[in-house]
NUPA-191476 format. One line per 3 residues: number of its first residue (from 1); their letters; for each residue x, y, z of C-alpha. Coordinates in nm, 3 decimals, decimal comma. Layout:
residues N
NUM	a	X Y Z  ...
//
This chain:
residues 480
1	xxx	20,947 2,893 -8,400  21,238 3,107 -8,306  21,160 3,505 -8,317
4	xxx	21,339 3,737 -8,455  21,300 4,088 -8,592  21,513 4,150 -8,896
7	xxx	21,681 3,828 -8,986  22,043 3,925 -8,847  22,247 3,612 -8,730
10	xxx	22,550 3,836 -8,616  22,562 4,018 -8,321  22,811 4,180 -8,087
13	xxx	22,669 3,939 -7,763  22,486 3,650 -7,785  22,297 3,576 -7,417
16	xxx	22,158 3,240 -7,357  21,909 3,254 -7,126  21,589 3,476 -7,077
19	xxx	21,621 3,436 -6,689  21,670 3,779 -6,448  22,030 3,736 -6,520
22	xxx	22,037 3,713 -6,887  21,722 3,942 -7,028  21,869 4,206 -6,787
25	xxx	22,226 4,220 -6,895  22,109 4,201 -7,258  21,893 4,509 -7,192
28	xxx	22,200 4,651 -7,014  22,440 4,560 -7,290  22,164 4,696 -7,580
31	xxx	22,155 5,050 -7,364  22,555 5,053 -7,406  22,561 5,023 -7,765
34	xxx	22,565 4,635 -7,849  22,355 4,451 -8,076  22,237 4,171 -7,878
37	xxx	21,997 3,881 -7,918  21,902 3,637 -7,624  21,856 3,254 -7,654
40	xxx	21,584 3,108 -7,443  21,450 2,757 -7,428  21,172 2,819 -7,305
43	xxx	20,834 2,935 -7,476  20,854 3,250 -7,301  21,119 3,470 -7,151
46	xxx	21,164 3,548 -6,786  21,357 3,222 -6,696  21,256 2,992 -6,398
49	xxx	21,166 3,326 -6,185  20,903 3,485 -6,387  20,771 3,161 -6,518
52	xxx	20,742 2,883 -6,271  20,992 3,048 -5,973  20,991 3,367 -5,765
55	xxx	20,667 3,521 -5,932  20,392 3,228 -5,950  20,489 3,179 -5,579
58	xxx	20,460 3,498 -5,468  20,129 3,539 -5,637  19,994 3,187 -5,431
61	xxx	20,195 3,322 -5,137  19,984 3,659 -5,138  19,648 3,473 -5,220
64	xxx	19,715 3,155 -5,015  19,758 3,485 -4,714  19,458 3,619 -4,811
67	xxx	19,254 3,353 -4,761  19,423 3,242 -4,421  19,384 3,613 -4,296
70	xxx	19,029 3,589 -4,376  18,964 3,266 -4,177  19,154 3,369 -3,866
73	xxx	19,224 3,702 -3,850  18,954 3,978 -3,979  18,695 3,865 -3,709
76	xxx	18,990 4,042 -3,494  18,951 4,373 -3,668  18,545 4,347 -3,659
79	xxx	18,500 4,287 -3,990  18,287 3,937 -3,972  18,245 3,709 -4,273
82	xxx	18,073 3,390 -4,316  18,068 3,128 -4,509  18,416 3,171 -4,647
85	xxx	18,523 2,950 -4,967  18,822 2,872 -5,157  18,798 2,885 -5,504
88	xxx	19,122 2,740 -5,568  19,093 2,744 -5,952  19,026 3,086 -5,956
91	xxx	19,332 3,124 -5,721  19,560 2,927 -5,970  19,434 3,147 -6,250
94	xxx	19,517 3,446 -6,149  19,859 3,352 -6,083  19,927 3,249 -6,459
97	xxx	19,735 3,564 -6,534  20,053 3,758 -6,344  20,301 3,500 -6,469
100	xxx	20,186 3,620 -6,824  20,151 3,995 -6,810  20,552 4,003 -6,637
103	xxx	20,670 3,762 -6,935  20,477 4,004 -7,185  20,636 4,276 -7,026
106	xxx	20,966 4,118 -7,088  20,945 4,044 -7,452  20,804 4,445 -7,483
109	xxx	21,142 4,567 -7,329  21,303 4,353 -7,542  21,129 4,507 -7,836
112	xxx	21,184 4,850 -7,704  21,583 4,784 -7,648  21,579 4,619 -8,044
115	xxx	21,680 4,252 -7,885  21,647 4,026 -8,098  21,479 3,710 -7,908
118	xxx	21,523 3,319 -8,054  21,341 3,057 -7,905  21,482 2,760 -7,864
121	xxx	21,775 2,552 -7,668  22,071 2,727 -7,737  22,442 2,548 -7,780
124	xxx	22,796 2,672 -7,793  22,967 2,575 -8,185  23,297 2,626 -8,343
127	xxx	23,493 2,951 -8,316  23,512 3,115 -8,640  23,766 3,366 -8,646
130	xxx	23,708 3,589 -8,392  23,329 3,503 -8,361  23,157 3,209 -8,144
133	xxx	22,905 3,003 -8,314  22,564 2,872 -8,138  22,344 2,644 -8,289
136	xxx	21,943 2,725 -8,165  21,721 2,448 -8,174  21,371 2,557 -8,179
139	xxx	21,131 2,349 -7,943  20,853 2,323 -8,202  21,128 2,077 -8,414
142	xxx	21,198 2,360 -8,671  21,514 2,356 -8,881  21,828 2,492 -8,702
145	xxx	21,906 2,820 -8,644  22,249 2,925 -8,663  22,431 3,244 -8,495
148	xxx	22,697 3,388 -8,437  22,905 3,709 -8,185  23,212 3,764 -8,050
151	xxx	23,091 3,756 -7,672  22,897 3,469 -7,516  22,711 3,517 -7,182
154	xxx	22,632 3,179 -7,069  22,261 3,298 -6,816  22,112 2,932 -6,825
157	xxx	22,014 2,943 -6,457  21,907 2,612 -6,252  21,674 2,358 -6,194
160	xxx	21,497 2,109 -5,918  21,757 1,875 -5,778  21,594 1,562 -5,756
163	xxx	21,709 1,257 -5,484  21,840 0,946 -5,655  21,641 0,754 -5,431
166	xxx	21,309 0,968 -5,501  21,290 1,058 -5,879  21,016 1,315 -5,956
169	xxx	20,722 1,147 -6,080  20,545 1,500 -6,124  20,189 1,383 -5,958
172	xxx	20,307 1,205 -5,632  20,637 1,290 -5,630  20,685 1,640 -5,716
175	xxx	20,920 1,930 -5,753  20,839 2,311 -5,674  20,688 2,367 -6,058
178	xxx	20,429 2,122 -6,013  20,351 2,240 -5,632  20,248 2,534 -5,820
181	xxx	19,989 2,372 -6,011  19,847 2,170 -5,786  19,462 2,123 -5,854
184	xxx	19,373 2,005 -5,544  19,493 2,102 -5,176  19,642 1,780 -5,031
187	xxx	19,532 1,625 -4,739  19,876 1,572 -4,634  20,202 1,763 -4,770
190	xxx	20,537 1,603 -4,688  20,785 1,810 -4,777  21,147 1,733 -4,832
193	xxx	21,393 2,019 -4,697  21,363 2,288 -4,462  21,503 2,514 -4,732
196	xxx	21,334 2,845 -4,861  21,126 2,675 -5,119  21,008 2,426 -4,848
199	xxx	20,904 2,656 -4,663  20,747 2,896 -4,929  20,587 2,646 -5,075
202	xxx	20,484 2,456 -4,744  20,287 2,758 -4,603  20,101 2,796 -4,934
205	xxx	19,909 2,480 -4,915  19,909 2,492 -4,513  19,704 2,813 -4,536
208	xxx	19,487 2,598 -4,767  19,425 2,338 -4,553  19,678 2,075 -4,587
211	xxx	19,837 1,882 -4,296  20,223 1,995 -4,386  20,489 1,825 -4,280
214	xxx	20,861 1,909 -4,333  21,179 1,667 -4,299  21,492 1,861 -4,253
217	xxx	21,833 1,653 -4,286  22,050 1,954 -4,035  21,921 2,025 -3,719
220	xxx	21,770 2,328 -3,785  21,545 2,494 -4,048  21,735 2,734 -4,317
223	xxx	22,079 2,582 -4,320  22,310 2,917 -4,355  22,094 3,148 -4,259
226	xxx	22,121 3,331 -3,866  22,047 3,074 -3,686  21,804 3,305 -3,420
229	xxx	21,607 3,418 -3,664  21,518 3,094 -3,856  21,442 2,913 -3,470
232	xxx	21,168 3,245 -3,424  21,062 3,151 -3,771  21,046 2,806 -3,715
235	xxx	20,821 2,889 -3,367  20,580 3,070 -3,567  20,562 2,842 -3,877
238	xxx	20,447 2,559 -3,550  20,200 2,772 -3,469  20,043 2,789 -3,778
241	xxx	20,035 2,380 -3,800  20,345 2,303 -3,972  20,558 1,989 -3,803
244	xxx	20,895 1,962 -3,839  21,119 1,654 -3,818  21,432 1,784 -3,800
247	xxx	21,756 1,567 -3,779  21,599 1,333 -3,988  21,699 1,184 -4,303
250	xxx	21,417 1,085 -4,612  21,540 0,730 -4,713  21,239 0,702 -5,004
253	xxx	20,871 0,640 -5,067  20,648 0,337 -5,156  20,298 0,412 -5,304
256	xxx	20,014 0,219 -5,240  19,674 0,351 -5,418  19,599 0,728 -5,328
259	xxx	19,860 0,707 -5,055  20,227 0,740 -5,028  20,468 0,638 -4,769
262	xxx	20,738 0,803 -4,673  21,038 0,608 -4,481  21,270 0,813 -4,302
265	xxx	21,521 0,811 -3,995  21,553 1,026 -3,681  21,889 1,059 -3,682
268	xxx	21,929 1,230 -3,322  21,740 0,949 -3,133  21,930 0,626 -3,253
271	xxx	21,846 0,668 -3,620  21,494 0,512 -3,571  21,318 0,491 -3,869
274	xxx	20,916 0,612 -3,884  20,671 0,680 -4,167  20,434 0,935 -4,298
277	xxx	20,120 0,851 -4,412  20,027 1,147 -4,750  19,885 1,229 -5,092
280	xxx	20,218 1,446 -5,218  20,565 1,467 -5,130  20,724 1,795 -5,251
283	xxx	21,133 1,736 -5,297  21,274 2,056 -5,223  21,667 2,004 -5,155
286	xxx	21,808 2,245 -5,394  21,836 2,336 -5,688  22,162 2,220 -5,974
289	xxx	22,303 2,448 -6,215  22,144 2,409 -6,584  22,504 2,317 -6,802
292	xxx	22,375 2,064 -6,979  22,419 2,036 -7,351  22,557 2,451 -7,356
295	xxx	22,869 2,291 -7,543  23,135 2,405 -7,293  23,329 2,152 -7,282
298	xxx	23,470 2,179 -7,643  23,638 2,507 -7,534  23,758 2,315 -7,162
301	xxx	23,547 2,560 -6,952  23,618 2,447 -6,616  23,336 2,419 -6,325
304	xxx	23,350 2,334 -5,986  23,232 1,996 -5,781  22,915 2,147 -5,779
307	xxx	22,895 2,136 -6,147  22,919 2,577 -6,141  23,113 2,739 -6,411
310	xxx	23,416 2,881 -6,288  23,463 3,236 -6,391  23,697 3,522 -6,303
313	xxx	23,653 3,857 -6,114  23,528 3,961 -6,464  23,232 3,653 -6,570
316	xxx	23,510 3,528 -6,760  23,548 3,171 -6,871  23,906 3,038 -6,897
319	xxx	23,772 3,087 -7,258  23,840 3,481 -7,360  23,490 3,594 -7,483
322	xxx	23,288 3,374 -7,297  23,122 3,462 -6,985  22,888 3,339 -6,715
325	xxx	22,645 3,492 -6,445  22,345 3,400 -6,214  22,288 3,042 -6,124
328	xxx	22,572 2,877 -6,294  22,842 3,024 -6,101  22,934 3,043 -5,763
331	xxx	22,714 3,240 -5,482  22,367 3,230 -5,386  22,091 3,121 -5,638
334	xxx	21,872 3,384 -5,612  21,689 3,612 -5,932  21,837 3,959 -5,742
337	xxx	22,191 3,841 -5,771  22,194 3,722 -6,087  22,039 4,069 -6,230
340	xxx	22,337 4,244 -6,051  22,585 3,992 -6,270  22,466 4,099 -6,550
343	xxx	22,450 4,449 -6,548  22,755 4,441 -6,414  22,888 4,227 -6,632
346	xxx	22,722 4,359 -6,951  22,925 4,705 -6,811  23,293 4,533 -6,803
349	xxx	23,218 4,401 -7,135  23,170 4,806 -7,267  23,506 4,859 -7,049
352	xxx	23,284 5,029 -6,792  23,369 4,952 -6,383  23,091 4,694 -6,329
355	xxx	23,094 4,543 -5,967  22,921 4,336 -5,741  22,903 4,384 -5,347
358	xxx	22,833 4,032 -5,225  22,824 4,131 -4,889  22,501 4,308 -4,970
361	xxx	22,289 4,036 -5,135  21,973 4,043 -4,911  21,852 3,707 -4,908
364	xxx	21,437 3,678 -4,814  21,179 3,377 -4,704  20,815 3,468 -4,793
367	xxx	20,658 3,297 -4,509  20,434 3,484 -4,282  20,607 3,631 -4,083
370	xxx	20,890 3,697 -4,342  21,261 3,605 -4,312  21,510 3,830 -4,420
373	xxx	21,853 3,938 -4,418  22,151 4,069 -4,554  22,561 4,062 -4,520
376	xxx	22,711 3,807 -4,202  22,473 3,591 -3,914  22,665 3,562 -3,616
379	xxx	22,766 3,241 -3,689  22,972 3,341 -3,956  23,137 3,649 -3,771
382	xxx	23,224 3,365 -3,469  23,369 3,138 -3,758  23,585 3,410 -3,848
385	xxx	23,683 3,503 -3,518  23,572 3,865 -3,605  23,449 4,081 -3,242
388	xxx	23,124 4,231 -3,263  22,799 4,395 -3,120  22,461 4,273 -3,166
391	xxx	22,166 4,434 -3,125  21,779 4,321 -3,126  21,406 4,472 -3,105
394	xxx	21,112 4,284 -3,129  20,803 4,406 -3,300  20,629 4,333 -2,990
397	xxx	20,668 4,659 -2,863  20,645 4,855 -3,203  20,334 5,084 -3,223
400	xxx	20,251 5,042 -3,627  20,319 4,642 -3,562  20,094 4,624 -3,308
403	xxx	19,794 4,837 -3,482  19,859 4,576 -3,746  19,818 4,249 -3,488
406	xxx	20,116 4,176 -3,657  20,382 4,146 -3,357  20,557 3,825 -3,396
409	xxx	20,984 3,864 -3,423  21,240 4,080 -3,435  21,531 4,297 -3,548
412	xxx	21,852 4,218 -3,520  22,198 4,431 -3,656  22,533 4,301 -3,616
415	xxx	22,800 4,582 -3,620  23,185 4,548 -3,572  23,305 4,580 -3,231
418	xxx	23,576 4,858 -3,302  23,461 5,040 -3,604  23,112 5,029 -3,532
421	xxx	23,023 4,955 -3,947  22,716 4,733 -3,977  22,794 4,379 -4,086
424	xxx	22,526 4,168 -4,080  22,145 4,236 -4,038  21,825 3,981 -3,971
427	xxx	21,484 4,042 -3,968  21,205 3,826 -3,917  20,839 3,975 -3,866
430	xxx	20,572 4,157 -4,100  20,733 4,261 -4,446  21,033 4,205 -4,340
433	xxx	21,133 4,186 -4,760  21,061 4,513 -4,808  21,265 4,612 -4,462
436	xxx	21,577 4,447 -4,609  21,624 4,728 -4,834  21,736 5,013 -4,637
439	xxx	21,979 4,797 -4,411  22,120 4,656 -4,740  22,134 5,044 -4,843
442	xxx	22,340 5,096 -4,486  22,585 4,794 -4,537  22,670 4,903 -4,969
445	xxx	22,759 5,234 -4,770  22,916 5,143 -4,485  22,694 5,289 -4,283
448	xxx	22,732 5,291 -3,875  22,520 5,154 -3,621  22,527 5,499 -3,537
451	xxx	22,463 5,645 -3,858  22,097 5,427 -3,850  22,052 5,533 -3,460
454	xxx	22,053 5,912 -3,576  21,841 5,836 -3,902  21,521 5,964 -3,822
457	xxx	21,246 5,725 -3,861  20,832 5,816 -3,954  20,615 5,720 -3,669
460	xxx	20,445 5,493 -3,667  20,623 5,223 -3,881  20,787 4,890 -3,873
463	xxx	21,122 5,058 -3,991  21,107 5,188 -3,681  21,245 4,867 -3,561
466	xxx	21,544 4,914 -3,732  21,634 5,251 -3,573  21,559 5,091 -3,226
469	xxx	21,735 4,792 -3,306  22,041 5,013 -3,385  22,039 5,188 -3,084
472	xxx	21,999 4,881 -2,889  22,385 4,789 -3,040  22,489 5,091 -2,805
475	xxx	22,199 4,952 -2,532  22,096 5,267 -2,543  21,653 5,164 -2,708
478	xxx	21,426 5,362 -2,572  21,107 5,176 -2,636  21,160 4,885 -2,444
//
């Protein structure tokens, strides 16, 4: 049944979608002055990320860690335990138990902002006068719901690309919302794409116990990303137990009883073709923008090859009123970016200055160690034929890293030959998502190299390696 608060059907913005991108810019729009409601199609808000995304992975991330610190690492630190057990049920639960106190927490700031909230799949109508119509069918099979703003903010997010050749069966063949609900660890994970959910999702069940094994099409794990960083990842991930076939291509899957196998070529030694022997394959090549049945095209909103709404500088359709953020438009899929669209957007709609710096999107894998970085990889700067410095430190010879055991990978900060100003920066080591932050602070301020070299840093920390690795542009570290 579709929720509302007072019965209005007019509004000054109607958002559909309760992802990051559309229950923040509603809140942002609501704190500017508009009366907003929010379509979501789900049962609860919070989109793909809170639901079955970025938080229930996170949580099995963090436990999945636990558990594999435990097991091989505390005997280190003298703390000895015996007979360790996994309770995976337990772990499952309390990840739904986080899922559903963020969700709560989402439908309470609606409340607080006076949002008005309809459940149900939302769809673009007629224009009536200067209002837009949408028509909100409520899951449960209620009656029709209709209505109606001036402003549209299309916030419908994405979903699991599946292969043509390997439809999602949801038990054998799965996508990353039922690798969160596994009941069982598999006794072998084949996972297709060396992508961040791959990965994320690969080194949850690895840590379990599972034999994991991941085919990557490129040559190379985390297509896009600097390619130095993703090889050290890759070298750690290998000696945790994870296999890689890389240069291979997944040409489908036979079942037979309990087991599944996989047919695939190595494309870099004559395109033989091998199998693998498992319980689950886990398709994770991307994700596709959600457009489907929105109603665009009655108003010829245009997208792109990729199926992304085109928009201008503004969120703006080619249709004045409607707009379109997060997951549906062009740039990186990620929950962070899509929240900055829609404050920003929610601003230009209240003729405020909203903006966007997509030069300082951090982007993170949450592996152990973590990926992360922010702004150009060297690759790009070498594409663009722009000069540059680069400098690295490793957490090998960091004093808080190594009171943590924790000294696998590195720093690494690109800055511009001439000027000096940071472009790019790439981490990969312990908590390396929460180290993004302050060089994604130093590139939305055009910080130096120098500027970070003469920051000073508490001792002991990680972020120390950020200092040193800003020196080290100048080759002028003094800790190794």
């Amino acid at each position: 049944m579709a929720e509302t608060t007072s019965g209005n059907t007019t509004f000054d913005l109607i958002v559909i979608g309760g992802g990051p991108g559309g229950y923040v810019a509603a809140i942002r729009a609501a704190q500017l002055g508009f009366k907003v409601a929010c379509v979501e199609k789900r049962k609860t808000l919070g989109g793909t990320c809170l639901n079955v995304g970025c938080i229930p992975s996170k949580a099995l991330l963090d436990s999945s860690e636990h558990y594999h610190f435990a097991k091989t690492k505390l005997s280190k630190h003298g703390v000895m335990i015996s007979d360790l057990k996994l309770d995976l049920a337990a772990m499952l639960k309390r990840k739904d138990a986080v899922v559903r106190q963020l969700t709560t927490g989402v439908a309470g700031l609606f409340k607080k902002n006076k949002i008005e909230s309809f459940l149900g799949h939302g769809t673009l109508g007629e224009k009536e006068g200067a209002h837009y119509s949408v028509s909100v069918k409520p899951a449960d099979g209620a009656a029709l719901l209709k209505i109606s703003a001036p402003r549209i903010l299309l916030a419908s997010g994405s979903e699991p690309a599946a292969l043509p050749f390997l439809p999602f069966d949801g038990q054998t063949v799965i996508s990353s919302t039922e690798a969160l609900e596994l009941t069982s660890v598999p006794k072998h994970l084949v996972v297709i794409g060396g992508g961040v959910i791959g990965l994320e999702l690969g080194s949850v069940w690895l840590r379990l116990g599972a034999k994991v094994t991941v085919i990557e099409f490129q040559d190379r794990i985390l297509p896009g990303m600097d390619k130095a960083t993703a090889a050290e990842l890759q070298k750690s991930l290998a000696k945790q137990g994870m296999e890689f076939r890389l240069s291979s291509k997944c040409l489908g899957a036979k079942k037979s009883g309990a087991i599944t196998l996989v047919e695939a070529e190595d494309m870099a030694n004559g395109n033989v073709k091998f199998g693998l022997e498992c319980d689950v394959v886990l398709v994770a090549t991307g994700r596709k923008p959600y457009t489907e049945n929105l109603g665009v095209e009655k108003f010829g909103i245009e997208k792109d090859k990729l199926g992304r709404v085109i928009v201008d500088s503004h969120f703006q359709t080619k249709q004045a009123g409607i707009y379109a953020i997060g997951d549906i438009i062009a740039g990186p899929m990620l929950a962070h970016k899509a929240e900055e669209e829609g404050v920003a957007c929610a601003e230009i709609m209240a003729g405020k200055h909203g903006h966007v710096n997509y030069d300082a999107i951090p982007g993170v894998v949450y592996t152990w160690p973590e990926l992360a970085s922010v702004g150009a990889s060297e690759e790009d700067l070498k594409t663009k034929g722009i000069e540059y410095k680069a400098g690295s430190f490793p957490y090998m010879a960091n004093g808080r890293a190594k009171a943590m055991d924790e000294t696998e990978g590195f720093v690494k900060i690109l800055a511009d030959a001439k000027t000096d100003r940071i472009l790019g920066a790439h981490i990969v080591g312990p908590r390396a998502a929460e180290q993004i932050a302050e060089l994604t602070a130093y590139i939305e301020f055009a910080a130096s190299a120098e500027d970070v070299a003469r920051t000073c840093h508490a001792h002991p920390t990680l972020n120390e390696t950020i200092k040193e690795a800003a020196m080290a542009v100048a080759k002028r570290q003094i800790h190794l």
